[in-house]
N, C-alpha and C positions, 0 to 999 in steps of 0.2 A: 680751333684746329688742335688734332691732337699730335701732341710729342712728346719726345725723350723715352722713357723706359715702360715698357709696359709692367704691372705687377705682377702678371704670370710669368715674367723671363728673368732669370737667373744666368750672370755671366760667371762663366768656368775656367778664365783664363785667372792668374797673379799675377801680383808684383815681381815675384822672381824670375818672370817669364822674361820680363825687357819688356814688358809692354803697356806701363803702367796707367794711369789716369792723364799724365799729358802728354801721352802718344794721342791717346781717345780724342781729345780736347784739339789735340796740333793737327786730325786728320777733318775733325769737323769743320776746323777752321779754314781748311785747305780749299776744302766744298766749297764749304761759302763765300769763300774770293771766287772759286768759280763760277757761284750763282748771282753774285754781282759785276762778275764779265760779262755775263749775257744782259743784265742791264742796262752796264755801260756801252756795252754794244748799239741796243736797242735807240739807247738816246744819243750816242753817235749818228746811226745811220739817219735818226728823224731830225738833226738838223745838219747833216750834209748838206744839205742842198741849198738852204739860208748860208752856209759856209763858200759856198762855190759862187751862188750871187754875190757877197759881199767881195770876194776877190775880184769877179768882173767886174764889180762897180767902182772899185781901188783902180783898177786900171784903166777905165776911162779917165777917171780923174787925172792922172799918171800920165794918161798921154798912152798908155802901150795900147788896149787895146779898143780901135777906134773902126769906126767904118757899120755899115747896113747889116755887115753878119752878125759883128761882137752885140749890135743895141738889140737885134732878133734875138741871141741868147740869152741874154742878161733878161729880156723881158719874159719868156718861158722859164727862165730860172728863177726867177722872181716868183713868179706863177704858181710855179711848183714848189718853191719853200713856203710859200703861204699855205697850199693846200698840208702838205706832210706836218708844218706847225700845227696847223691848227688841228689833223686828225689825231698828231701824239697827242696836244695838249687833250683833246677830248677823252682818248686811253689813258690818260695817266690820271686826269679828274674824276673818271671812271674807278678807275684803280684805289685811287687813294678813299674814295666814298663808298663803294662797296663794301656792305657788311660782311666781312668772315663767317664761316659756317661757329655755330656756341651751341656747344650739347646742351639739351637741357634736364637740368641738376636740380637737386635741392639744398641749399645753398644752410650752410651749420656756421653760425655766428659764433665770437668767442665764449657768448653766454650759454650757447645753446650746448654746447660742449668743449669747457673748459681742457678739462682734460686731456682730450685727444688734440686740441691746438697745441696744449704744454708737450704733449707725446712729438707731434712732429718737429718742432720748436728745438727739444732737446736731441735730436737726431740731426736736424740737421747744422747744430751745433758739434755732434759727434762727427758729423762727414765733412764737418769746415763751409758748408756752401752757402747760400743766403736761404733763410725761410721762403714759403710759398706766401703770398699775399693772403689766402683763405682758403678756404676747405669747401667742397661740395660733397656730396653724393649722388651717384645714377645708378638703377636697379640694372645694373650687369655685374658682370664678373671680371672686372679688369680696372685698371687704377692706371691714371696716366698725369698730367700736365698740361694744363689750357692755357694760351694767353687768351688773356679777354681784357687788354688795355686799348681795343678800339672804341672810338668813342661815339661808333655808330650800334653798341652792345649797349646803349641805356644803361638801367640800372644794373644790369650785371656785370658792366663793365669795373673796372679797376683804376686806382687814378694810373697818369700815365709814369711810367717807369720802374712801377710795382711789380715783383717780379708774378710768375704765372700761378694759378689756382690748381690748388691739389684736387686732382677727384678721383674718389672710392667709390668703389662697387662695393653697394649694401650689403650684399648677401657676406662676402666677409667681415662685418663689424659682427654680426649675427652668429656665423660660425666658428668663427677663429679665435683662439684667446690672444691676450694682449702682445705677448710672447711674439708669436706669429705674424700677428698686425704689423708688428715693429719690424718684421725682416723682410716684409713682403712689401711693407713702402720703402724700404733702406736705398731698393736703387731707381724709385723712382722721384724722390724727395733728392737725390743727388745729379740728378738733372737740373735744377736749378739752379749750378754752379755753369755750365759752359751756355744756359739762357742768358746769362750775363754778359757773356762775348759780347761789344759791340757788332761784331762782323757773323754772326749766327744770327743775333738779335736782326739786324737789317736785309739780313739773306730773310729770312723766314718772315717779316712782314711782307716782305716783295712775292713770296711763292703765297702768303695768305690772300693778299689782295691781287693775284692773279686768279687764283683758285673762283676767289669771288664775282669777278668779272665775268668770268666762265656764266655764270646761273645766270648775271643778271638780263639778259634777253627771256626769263622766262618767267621773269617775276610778274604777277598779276597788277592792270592798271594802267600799261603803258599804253598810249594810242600808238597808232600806225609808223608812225615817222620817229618817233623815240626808239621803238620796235627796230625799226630796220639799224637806226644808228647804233645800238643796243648789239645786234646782233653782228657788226664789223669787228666793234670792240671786244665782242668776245671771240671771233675767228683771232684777233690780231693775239689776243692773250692762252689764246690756248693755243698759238704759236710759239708764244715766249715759255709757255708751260711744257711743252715736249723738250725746246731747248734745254731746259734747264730742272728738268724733273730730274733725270737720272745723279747730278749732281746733288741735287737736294735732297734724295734717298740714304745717298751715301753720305751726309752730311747726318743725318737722324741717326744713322748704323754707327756712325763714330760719335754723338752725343751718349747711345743708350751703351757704348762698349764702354765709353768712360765713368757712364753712372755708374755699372755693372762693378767694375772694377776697382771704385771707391768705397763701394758699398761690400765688399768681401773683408771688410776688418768689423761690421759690425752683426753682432750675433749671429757666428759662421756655423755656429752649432745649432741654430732653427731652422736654418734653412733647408735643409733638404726639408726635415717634416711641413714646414709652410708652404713648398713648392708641390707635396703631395697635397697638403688641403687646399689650394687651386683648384686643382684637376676634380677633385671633389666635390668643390663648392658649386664648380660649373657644370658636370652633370647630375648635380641634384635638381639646382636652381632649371636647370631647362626642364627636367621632369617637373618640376611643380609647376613649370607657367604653361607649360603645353597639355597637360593630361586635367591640372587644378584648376587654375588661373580661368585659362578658354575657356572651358566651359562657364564658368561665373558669367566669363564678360560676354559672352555670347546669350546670356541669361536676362541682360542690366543690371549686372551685381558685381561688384568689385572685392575682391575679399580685401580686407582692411588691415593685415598681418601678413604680407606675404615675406618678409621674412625672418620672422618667430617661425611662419612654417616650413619655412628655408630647414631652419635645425631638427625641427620632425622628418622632415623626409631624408636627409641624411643620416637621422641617426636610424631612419629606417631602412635607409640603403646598407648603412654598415653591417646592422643586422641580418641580413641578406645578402650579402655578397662577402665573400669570404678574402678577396682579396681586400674588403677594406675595414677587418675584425681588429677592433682593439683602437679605431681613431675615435669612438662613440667615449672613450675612457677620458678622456682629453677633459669632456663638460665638467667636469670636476673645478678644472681651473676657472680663471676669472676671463668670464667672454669679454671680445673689445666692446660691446654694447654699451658697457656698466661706463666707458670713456663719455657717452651721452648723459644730460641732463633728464630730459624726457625720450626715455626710448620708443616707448608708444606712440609719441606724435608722430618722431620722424617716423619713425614705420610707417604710419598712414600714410604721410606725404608722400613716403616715395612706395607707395602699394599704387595709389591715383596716380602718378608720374609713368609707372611701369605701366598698365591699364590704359593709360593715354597714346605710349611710347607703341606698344605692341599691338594694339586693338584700335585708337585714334577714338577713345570714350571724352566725355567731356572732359571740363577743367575740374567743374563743380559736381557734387553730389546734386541729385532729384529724387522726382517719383520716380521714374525710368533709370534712374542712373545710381542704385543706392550701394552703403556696403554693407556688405554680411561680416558677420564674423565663424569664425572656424566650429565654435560649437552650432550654429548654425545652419552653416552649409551643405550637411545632407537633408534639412526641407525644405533651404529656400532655394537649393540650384538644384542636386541630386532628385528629388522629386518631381520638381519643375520641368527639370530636359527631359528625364522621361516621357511625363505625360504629355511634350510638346511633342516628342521624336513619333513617340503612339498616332498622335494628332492626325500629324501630316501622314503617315504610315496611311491610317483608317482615310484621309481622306483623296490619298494615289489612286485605294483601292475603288475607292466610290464613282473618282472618274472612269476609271476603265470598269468598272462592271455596268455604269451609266451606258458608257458606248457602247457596248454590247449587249445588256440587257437593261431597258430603260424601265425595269421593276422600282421599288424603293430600294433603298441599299439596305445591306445586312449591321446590323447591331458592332457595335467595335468589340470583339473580342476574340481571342487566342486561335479557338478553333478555323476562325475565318481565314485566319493568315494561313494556318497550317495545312487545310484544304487546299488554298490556294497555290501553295507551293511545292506541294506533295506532286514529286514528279510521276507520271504514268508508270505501272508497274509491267504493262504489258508489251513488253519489246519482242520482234520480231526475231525469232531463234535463226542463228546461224547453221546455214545447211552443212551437214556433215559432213569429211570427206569420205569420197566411195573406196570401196571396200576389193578386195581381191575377188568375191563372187557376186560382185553386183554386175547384171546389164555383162557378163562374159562367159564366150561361144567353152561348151564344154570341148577339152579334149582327150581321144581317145586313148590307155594306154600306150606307152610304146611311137605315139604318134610322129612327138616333139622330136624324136633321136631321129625317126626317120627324115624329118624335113632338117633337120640339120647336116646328115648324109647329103641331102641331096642337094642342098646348097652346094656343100665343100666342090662334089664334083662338077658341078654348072660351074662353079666359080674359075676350077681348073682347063674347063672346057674352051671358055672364052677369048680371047683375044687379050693379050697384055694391056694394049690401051682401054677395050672396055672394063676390066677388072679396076683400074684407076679410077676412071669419070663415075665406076659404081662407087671406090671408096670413096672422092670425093663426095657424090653425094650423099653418101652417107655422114661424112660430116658435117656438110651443110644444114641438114636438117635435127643434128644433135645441135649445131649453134641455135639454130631458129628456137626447137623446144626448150634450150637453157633461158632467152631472153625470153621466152616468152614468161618463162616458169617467171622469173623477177621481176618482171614487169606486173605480172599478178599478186606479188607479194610485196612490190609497193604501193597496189592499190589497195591491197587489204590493210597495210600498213596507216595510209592514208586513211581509209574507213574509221580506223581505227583511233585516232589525233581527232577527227573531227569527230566523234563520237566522245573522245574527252573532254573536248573545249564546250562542245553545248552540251551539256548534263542536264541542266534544267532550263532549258526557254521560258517559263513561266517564270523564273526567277531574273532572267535576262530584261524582260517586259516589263516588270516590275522596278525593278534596279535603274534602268533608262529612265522611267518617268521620276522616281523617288530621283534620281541626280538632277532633272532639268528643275523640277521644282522647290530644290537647296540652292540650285544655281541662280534661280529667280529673286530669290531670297536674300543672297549672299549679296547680290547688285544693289535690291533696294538698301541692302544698310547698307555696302560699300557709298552710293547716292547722299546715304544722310549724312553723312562721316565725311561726306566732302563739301557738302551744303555748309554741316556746320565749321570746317576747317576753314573754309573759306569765310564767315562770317566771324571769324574769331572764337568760337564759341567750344571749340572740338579739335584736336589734332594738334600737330606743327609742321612747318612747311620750313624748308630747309634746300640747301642748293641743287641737293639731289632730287627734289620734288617733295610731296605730302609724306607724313610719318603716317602710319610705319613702311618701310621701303619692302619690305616681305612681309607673307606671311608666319605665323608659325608654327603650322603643320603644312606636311607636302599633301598636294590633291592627293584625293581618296579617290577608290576605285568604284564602280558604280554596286559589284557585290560586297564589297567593305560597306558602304555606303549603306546597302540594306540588311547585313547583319548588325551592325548598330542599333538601326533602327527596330527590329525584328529584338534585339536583347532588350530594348527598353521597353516594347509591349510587354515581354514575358516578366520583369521585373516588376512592371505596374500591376501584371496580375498575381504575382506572389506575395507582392505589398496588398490586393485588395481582398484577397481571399483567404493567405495566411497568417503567420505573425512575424513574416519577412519584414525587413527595415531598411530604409534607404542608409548609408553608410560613405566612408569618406579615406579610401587609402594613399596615402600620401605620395605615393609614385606610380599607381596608374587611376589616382583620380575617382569616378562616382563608382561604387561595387554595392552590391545586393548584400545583405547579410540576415543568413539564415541560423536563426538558433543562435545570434551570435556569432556566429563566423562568416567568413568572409566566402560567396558563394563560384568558387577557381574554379571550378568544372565545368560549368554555365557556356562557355565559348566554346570550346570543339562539337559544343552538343549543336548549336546554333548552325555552328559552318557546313553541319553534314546537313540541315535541312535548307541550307541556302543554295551550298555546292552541289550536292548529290539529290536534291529533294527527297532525303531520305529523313522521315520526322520521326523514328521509333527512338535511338538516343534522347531524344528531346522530349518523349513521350515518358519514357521511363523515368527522367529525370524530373518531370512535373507529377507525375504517378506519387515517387517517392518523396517530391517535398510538398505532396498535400496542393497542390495548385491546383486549381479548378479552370479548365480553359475554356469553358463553354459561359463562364458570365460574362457579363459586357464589363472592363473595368473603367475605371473613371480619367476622364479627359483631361488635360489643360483648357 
């Protein structure tokens, strides 16, 4: 479970405020007699009723209370404290055995990195509080506090009264210099000082092994009758867990305000720049595993450095984004890395941990499951997903040209697709509007004055009330012609939206099948990934269910979906035909590179023949870089 201070939050308050570090400490402490109200409560109420029987049974003895009714309650009292004993006892067996939620880490021994143990060692020496028991690391971007002194945590447990395990997020040992390191663990290593509270320490085992109780109804293994008892125990603890959540909340908010605020005497002058390299580090770090990463692991490839390439892509964000010009200066200094003995191992370790965490790949490297390294990685993945995304492209096409024409299929190449999606050029021309001399009666000079003479005096002629019921309807029939007029102009309007939204139907028909058949796909490995989670083999399963809890990309849209696809035929044929090369940009992942550059224009050429099925952009732009669209290029 995680507590105390996250390493992304910096507290803004002082000492000079009145609000020092045992305000923090005396509010946390507050909580936690409130969190062990609701326990003493709980085991109050569960033996009331053992309490109310032994008083009836005192007063038979006693003489007071005697007779047919007192022996009828004393025996349903009886009754009833046996049953509520025996359910607590069963909830609190429960409780107390239940494993706690344990991130999984890669665990840095003092050998493994001397250094960095002496680094937090001597901080929190400088903050006064007790060391962390050990050190781990997890590929995110956040640094927190674990207790792992249950002794249902195996090996990763801790002996018991050891205070709790440091864990860093990798990607800052990678990017951050030491500097940095040091002010961005200062208030979360100062949590370890109100962990020692008896009265925190006993609140927060009670909310651990409530928490854990919660899952266990859904752990794999239990027969039927376990199951249902399983499933009481956890109604009864995620009753005790609403009680007493909101108190336990505020019990964390007053541990991280105290870290916070013990930790502003130590290097006050880093911190803001190490609260900018956060922000930083975490969106670099999510561009590389979403744009880099995914694709590997969706390949069977793992890259084996993902963060040495943590610092590539940052320092190629800096160079591109101008709000973050001048942090790229920083690598001069001494990274927290060099605090490692062997930086390359853990790297790898926690590249396959990240890989496991986000994707649920194996434990172990294979044939199917290898890593690449970065010089690598444009032929063993970048050319790879191409020729796979081609693949299935050329083989959508096959079914539906099968269905409809049961010839042999056509050859995989460029042209096919671009026929294909080439929307009709012949639309039905919008009839014009009529004209003042269309289809109208000629009239003769002089005519029009006289029929308006001879209105005036008919109109004069008339009778008051008909002169009315005429202007009346003459307005009624201006209302009729105004709605009608907008009524026509919202149908044209309408024409008009629906004539947006389908641009290319053949692009629609395509994109539908090209989604069902990733979807199909997505299932079978989501299938294997649980096959082998569940065989030990692949994954982690955790109280929230199997890792990873999300994905990470949001669904793709079915024309997203086949411009993708559509950009990786066009790439395999400027790799097969020109002297195009598969390539590797560090913040959006596989790119074509022509002549050595990097091939940026490539995308709006594609979307106009996806969206508009208009292929002349796309034409000029293969024209110009020597593409040939009519060979067949080579397949996965």
């Amino acid at each position: 479970m995680r507590y105390g201070v996250s390493g992304s939050g910096f507290g803004n308050g002082g000492k000079d405020g009145g609000l020092g570090d045992e305000w923090g400490v005396r509010a946390a402490r507050s909580r936690a007699l409130a969190v062990l109200r609701v326990r003493g409560r709980a085991l109050g109420a569960a033996i009331l009723p053992a309490a109310v029987a032994v008083v009836l049974y005192a007063g038979e003895v006693t003489g007071h209370f005697t007779g047919t009714g007192w022996a009828t309650a004393r025996v349903i009292t009886t009754v009833l404290a046996v049953v509520v004993l025996l359910a607590a006892g069963a909830v609190a067996l429960v409780v107390a055995r239940a494993r706690p939620a344990v991130t999984p880490t890669v665990e840095l021994s003092e050998t493994a990195a001397p250094d960095l143990h002496r680094l937090v060692r001597d901080l929190a020496d400088r903050l006064d509080v007790p060391a962390p028991s050990a050190i781990a690391l997890t590929p995110d971007c956040d640094s927190w506090l674990e207790d792992r002194s249950h002794r249902a945590h195996g090996r990763a447990a801790v002996p018991a009264g050891a205070g709790p395990v440091l864990v860093i997020g990798s990607p800052f040992l990678w990017w951050m210099r030491v500097g940095e390191l040091r002010a961005v663990l200062a208030p979360v290593v100062a949590g370890t000082g109100p962990a020692a509270d008896p009265d925190i320490a006993a609140a927060r085992r009670f909310v651990r092994g409530l928490d854990a109780a919660v899952a266990v109804p859904d752990e794999p293994g239990l027969d039927p009758l376990r199951r249902f008892g399983a499933r009481g125990v956890g109604r009864v603890a995620r009753l005790l867990l609403r009680a007493c959540g909101n108190h336990a909340a505020e019990m964390e908010r007053g541990v991280a305000a105290a870290g916070s605020e013990r930790a502003q005497a130590v290097d006050q002058g880093t911190r803001i720049v190490a609260q900018e390299q956060v922000g930083l580090a975490y969106a670099g770090w999510d561009r590389l595993l979403t744009r880099v990463a995914l694709p590997a692991w969706r390949m069977g490839r793992w890259p084996s450095r993902l963060d040495a390439g943590v610092v590539s892509a940052l320092t190629e964000l800096s160079r591109r984004d101008r709000l973050a010009e001048g942090f790229s200066s920083r690598l001069g200094e001494r990274p927290a890395c060099d605090l490692l003995e062997e930086p390359g191992a853990v790297d790898e370790a926690t590249s396959l941990l990240a890989a496991r965490l986000f994707h649920g790949g194996p434990a172990e490297a294979g044939p199917d499951w290898a890593p690449v390294d970065w010089s690598r990685y444009p032929e063993e993945v970048v050319d790879r997903k191409w020729r796979a995304d081609a693949a299935r492209l050329h083989d959508v096409l096959d079914r539906l040209s099968t269905a409809a024409d049961p010839e042999a299929p056509e050859a995989p190449t460029l042209t096919r697709v671009l026929t294909h999606l080439t929307a009709p050029q012949d639309r039905p021309s919008t009839p014009s509007a009529p004209t003042e001399d269309d289809d109208l009666p000629v009239v003769p000079p002089g005519a029009e004055a006289a029929a308006e003479a001879q209105a005036r005096a008919e109109a004069h002629a008339r009778p008051e009330h008909l002169a009315a019921e005429e202007e009346d309807r003459h307005e009624t029939e201006g209302r009729d012609e105004h709605e009608a007029e907008t009524d026509a102009g919202h149908e044209t309007d309408a024409e008009h939206e629906d004539e947006d939204d389908v641009r290319n139907p053949a692009a629609d028909a395509l994109a539908a099948a090209l989604s069902a058949q990733v979807a199909r796909e997505d299932a079978e490995r989501e299938a294997r990934a649980a096959a082998g989670a569940t065989s030990g083999a692949a994954g982690f399963t955790g109280p929230d269910g199997p890792w990873p809890l999300a994905p990470l990309l949001p669904p793709r849209t079915g024309r997203d979906l086949l411009a993708d696809h559509v950009t990786a035929l066009v790439c395999c044929a400027a790799v097969d035909t020109t002297g195009a090369a598969p390539g590797l940009d560090w913040l959006d992942g596989p790119a074509l590179l022509v002549d050595g550059e990097r091939a940026a224009d490539l995308g709006p050429r594609v979307l106009a023949l996806v969206e508009e099925g208009d292929p002349a952009p796309l034409r000029a732009w293969l024209s110009t870089t020597g593409v040939r669209p009519e060979k067949p290029v080579r397949l996965l």
